[in-house]
C-alpha positions as CSV (number, residue, x, y, z in Angstrom):
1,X,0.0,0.0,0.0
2,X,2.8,2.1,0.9
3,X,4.3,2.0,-2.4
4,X,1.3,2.3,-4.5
5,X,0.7,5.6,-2.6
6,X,4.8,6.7,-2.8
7,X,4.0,6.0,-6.9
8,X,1.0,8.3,-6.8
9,X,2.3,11.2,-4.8
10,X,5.6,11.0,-7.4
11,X,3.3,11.1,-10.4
12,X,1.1,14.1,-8.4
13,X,4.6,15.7,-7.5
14,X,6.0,15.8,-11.4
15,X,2.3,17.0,-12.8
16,X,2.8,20.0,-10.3
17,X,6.4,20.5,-11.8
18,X,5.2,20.4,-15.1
19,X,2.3,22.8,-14.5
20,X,4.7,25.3,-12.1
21,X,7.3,25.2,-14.9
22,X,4.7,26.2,-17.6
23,X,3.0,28.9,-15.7
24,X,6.3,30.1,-15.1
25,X,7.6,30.7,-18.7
26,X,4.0,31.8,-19.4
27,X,4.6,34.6,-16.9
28,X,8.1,35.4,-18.1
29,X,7.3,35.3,-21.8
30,X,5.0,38.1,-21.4
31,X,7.1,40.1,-19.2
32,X,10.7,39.5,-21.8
33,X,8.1,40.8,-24.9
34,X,7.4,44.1,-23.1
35,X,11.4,44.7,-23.1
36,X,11.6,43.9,-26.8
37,X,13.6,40.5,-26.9
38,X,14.0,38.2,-29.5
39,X,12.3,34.4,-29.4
40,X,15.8,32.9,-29.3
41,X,16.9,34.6,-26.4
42,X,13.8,34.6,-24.4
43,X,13.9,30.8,-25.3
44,X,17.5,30.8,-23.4
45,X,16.9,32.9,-20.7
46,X,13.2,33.2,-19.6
47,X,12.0,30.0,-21.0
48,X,15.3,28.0,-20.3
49,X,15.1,29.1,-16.5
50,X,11.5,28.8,-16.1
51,X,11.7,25.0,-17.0
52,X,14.9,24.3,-15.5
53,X,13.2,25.1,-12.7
54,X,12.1,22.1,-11.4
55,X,15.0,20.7,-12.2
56,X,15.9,23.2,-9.9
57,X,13.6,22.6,-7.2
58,X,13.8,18.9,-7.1
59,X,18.0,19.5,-6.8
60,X,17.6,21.8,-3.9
61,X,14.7,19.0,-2.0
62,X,17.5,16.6,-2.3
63,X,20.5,18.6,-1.8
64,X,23.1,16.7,1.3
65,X,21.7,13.3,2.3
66,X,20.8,12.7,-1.3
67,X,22.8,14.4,-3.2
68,X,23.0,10.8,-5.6
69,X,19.5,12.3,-7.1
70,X,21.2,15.7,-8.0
71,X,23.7,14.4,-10.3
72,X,21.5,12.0,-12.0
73,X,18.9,14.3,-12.3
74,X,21.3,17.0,-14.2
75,X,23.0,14.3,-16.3
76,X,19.5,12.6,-17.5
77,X,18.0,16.1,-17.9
78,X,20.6,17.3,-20.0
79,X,20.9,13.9,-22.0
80,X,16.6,13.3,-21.9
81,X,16.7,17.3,-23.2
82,X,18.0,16.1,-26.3
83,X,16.8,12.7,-26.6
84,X,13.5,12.9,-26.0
85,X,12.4,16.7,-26.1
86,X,14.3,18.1,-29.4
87,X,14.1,14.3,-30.8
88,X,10.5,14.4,-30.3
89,X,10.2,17.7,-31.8
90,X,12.0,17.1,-34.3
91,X,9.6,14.2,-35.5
92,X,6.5,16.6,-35.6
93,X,8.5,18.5,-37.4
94,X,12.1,19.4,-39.0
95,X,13.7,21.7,-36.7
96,X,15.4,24.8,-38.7
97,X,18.4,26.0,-36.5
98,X,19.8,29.6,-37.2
99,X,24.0,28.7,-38.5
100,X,24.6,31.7,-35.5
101,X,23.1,29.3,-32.6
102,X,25.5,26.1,-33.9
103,X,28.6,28.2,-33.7
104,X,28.3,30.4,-30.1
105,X,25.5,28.7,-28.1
106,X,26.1,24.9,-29.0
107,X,29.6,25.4,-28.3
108,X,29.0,27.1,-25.1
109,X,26.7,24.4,-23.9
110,X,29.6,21.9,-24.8
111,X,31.9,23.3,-22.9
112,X,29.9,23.7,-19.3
113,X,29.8,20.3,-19.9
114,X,33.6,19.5,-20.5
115,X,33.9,21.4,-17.2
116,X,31.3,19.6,-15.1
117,X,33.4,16.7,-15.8
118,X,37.1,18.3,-15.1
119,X,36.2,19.6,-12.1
120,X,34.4,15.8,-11.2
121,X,37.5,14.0,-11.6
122,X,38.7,14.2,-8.0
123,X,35.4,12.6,-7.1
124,X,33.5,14.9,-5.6
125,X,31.9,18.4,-6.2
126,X,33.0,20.0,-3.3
127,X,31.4,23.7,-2.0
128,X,34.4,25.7,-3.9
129,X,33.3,23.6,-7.5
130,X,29.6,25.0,-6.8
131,X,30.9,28.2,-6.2
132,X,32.8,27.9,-9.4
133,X,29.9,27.1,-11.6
134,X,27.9,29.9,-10.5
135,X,30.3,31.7,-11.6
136,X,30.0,30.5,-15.0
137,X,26.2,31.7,-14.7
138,X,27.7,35.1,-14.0
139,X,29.6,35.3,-16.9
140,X,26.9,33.8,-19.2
141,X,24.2,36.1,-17.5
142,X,26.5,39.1,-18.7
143,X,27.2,37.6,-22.4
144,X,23.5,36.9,-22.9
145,X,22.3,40.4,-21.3
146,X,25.2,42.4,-23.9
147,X,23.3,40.7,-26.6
148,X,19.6,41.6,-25.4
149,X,21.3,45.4,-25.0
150,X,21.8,45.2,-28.5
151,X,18.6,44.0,-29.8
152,X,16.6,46.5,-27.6
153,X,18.6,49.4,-29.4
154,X,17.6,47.7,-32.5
155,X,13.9,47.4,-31.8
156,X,12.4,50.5,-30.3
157,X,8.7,49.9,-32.1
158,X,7.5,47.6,-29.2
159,X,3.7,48.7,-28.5
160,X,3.0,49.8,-24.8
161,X,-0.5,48.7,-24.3
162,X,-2.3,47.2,-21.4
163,X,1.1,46.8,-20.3
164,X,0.0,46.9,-16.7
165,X,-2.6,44.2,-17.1
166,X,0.1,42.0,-18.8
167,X,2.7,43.0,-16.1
168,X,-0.2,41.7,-13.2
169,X,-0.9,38.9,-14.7
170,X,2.6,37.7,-15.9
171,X,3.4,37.9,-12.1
172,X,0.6,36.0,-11.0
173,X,1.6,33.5,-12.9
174,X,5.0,33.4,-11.7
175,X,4.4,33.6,-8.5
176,X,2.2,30.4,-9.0
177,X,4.5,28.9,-10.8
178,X,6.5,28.9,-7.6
179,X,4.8,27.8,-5.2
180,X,3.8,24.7,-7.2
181,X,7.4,23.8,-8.7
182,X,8.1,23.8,-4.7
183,X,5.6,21.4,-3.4
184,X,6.0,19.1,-6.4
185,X,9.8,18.9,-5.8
186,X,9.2,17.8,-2.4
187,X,6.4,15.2,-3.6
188,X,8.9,13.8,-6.6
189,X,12.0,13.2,-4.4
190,X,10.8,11.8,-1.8
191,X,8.3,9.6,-2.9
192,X,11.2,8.4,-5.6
193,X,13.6,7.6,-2.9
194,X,11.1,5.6,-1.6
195,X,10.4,3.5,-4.5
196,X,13.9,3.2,-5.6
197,X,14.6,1.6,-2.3
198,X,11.4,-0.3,-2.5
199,X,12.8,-2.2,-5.9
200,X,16.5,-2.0,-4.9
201,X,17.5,1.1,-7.7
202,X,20.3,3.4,-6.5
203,X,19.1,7.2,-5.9
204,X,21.4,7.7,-8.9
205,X,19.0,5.4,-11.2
206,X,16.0,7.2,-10.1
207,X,17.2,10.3,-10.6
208,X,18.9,9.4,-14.5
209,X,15.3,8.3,-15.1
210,X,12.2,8.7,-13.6
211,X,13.2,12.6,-11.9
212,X,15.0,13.1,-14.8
213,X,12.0,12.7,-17.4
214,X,9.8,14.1,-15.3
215,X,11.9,17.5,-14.6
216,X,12.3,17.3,-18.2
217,X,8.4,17.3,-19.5
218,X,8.4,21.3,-18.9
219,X,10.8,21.5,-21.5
220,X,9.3,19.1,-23.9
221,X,5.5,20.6,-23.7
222,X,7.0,23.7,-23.8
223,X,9.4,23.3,-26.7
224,X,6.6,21.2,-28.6
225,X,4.3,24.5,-28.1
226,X,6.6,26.7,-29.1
227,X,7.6,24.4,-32.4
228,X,3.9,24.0,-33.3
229,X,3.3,27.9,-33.1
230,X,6.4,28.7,-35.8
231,X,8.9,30.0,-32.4
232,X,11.0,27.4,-33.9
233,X,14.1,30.0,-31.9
234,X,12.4,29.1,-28.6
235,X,12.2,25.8,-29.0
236,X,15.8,25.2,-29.4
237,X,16.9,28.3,-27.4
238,X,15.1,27.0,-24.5
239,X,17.2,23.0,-25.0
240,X,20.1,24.7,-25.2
241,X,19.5,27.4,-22.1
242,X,18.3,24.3,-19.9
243,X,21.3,22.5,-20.6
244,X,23.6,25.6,-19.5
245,X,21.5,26.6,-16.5
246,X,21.1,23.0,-15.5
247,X,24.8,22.6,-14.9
248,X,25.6,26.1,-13.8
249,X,22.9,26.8,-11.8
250,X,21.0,23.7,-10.6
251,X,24.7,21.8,-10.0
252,X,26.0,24.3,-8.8
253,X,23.4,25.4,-6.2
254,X,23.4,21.7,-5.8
255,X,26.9,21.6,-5.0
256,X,27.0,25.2,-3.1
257,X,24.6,23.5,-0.5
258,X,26.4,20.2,0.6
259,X,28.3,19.0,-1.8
260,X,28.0,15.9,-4.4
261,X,29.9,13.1,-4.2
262,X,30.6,11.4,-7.9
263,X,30.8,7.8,-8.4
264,X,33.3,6.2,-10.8
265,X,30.1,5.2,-12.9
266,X,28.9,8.4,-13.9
267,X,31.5,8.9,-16.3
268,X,29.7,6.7,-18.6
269,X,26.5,9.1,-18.4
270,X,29.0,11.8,-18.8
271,X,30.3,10.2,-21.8
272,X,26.4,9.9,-23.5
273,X,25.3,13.3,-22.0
274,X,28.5,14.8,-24.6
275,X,27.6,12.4,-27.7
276,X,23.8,13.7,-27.4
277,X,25.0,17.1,-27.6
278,X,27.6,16.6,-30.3
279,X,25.0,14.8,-32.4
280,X,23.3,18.8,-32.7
281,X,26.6,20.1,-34.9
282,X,25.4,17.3,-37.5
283,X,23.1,20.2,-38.7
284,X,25.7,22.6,-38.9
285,X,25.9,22.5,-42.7
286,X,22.1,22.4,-43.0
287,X,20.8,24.6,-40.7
288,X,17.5,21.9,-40.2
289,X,17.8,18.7,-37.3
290,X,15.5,16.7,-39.6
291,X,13.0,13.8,-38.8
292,X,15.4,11.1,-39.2
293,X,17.5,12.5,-37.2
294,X,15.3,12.8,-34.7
295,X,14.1,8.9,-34.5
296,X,17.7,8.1,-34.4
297,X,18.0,10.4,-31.3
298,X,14.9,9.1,-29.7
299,X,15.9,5.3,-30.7
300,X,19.5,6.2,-29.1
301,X,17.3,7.4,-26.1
302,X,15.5,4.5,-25.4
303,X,18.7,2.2,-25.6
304,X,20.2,4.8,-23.0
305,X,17.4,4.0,-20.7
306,X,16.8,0.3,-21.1
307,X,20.9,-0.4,-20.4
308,X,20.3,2.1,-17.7
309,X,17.6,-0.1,-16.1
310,X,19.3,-3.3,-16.2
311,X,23.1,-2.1,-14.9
C-alpha cells in the first residue's frame, strides 16, 4: 500500500512540476516581450530558466543526504533534453536552426559540460566547485544580457499597451508557478527515494530516469508549443539554455549546499550526456535537425534508458 501511494504522490509531484514550470515561462514570456527581446533569447533565458526550474527545485529538496539524485537528475535532464524533447520535436516537425546558434550557443553548452566533468575528476563536487559554476552563470548572464542590449537598441517599435494588465498577470503567474514547482519537488524526491529503495534502484537510477524525465516534461511541452506555433528559436533556445542553467545553476546550487559526491560510474553518463550534444553540430551544414535524425535520437534514447535499467 505504501508503495502504490509513494507511486501516486511521485506522479502528483511531477504534474505539479510540469504545470509550475509552464506557468512560469507563461509569466516570463510576457514580461521579456514588453522589453523587446528576441524568441531565441527569451527561449534561453526566460524559458530556459523557467523549465529548468524544477530541475531546480527537485536539486535543492535533495541537496546533502541525497545528493545521488542531484547528479543523476542534471546528467539525465541534460541527456533526456536532447533525446526525448528536441528528438521528439523534431519528428513533428524538422527543426530549422539559425548557423549563428550552432557556432556560439552549442559550443558554449559543450563546454559547461567539459567542465562539469574536469572539475568531477577528484570525485566529488565540493562547495568551492559549486561556487565555481555559478560563476559560470555570471559570466553567461552578462554575455547573454550584452546581446539583449543590442537588440533593444535595434527594436524601439515595441507597442505599450495594457502593459499593466500583462505586467499583473505575468506575475501571478510566476508567483504560482513557484509555489507549485516547490511542493511538487518535495512530492517527486521523496516519494522516488522511496520506491527506488522499495525495488533496490540506487538514488542515482531514479534520478537518471524517472526525476530526470519528469523534470524534463516542462521543456518538452514547452518546446513542442513553441515548435507548433512557428517559435522554432524558442524551442531550441530553450534546450540549449536548460542544458547551461542546469549545470551552472541547478549543480552548482546543488553543490554550493552540501556538496555531491561522484561515483566512478557516472563517467559513462558523462560520456552519452556529450555524444547527445555533439549529435546537434550534425546540422551545422544544413541549418535543419530533420525527422530522421530525430528517431535516431529518440531510438539512441531508449537504448540509454533500457541499459540504464538493467546495470
Amino acid at each position: 500500500m505504501e508503495v502504490i501511494l509513494s507511486a501516486i504522490l511521485t506522479v502528483v509531484g511531477l504534474l505539479l512540476l510540469c504545470f509550475g514550470g509552464n506557468w512560469l515561462v507563461t509569466g516570463g514570456i510576457a514580461i521579456a516581450k514588453k522589453f523587446r527581446i528576441s524568441n531565441l533569447i527569451i527561449g534561453m533565458t526566460i524559458v530556459a530558466f523557467g523549465t529548468s526550474t524544477p530541475e531546480l527545485a527537485a536539486s535543492v529538496a535533495a541537496a546533502g543526504e541525497h545528493s545521488a539524485i542531484i547528479l543523476g537528475n542534471i546528467v539525465g535532464s541534460n541527456i533526456a533534453n536532447v533525446g526525448m524533447v528536441i528528438a521528439i520535436a523534431a519528428i513533428i516537425v524538422p527543426l530549422a536552426v539559425k548557423k549563428s546558434v550552432l557556432k556560439k550557443e552549442i559550443p558554449i553548452m559543450l563546454g559547461v559540460s567539459v567542465l562539469l566533468i574536469l572539475i568531477s575528476i577528484d570525485g566529488e563536487l565540493s562547495q568551492y566547485d559549486g561556487i565555481l559554476l555559478l560563476g559560470g552563470l555570471g559570466v553567461f548572464t552578462v554575455y547573454t544580457l550584452k546581446d539583449v542590449m543590442k537588440q533593444r537598441s535595434g527594436n524601439k517599435d515595441e507597442s505599450k499597451k495594457n502593459t499593466k494588465n500583462i505586467s499583473l498577470k505575468s506575475i501571478g503567474l510566476i508567483g504560482l508557478g513557484v509555489v507549485l514547482l516547490y511542493v511538487g519537488a518535495i512530492l517527486t524526491v521523496d516519494n522516488a527515494v522511496i520506491l527506488a529503495k522499495e525495488f533496490g534502484l540506487s538514488e542515482k537510477i531514479i534520478g537518471l530516469t524517472v526525476i530526470a524525465i519528469g523534470t524534463s516534461l516542462p521543456e518538452l511541452i514547452t518546446s513542442i508549443i513553441a515548435i507548433r506555433k512557428g517559435h522554432t528559436d524558442i524551442g531550441i533556445g530553450n534546450i540549449i539554455g536548460s542544458n547551461i542553467f542546469n549545470i551552472l545553476m541547478i549543480m552548482g546550487v546543488g553543490a554550493a549546499i552540501g556538496g555531491v559526491i561522484i561515483s566512478s560510474d557516472v563517467y559513462i553518463d558523462y560520456a552519452i550526456m556529450i555524444i547527445f550534444s555533439l549529435s546537434l553540430l550534425i546540422a551545422l551544414k544544413t541549418g535543419i535537425i530533420t525527422r530522421l535524425m530525430g528517431v535516431c535520437l529518440s531510438i539512441g534514447y531508449v537504448i540509454y534508458l533500457a541499459v540504464t535499467f538493467l546495470k
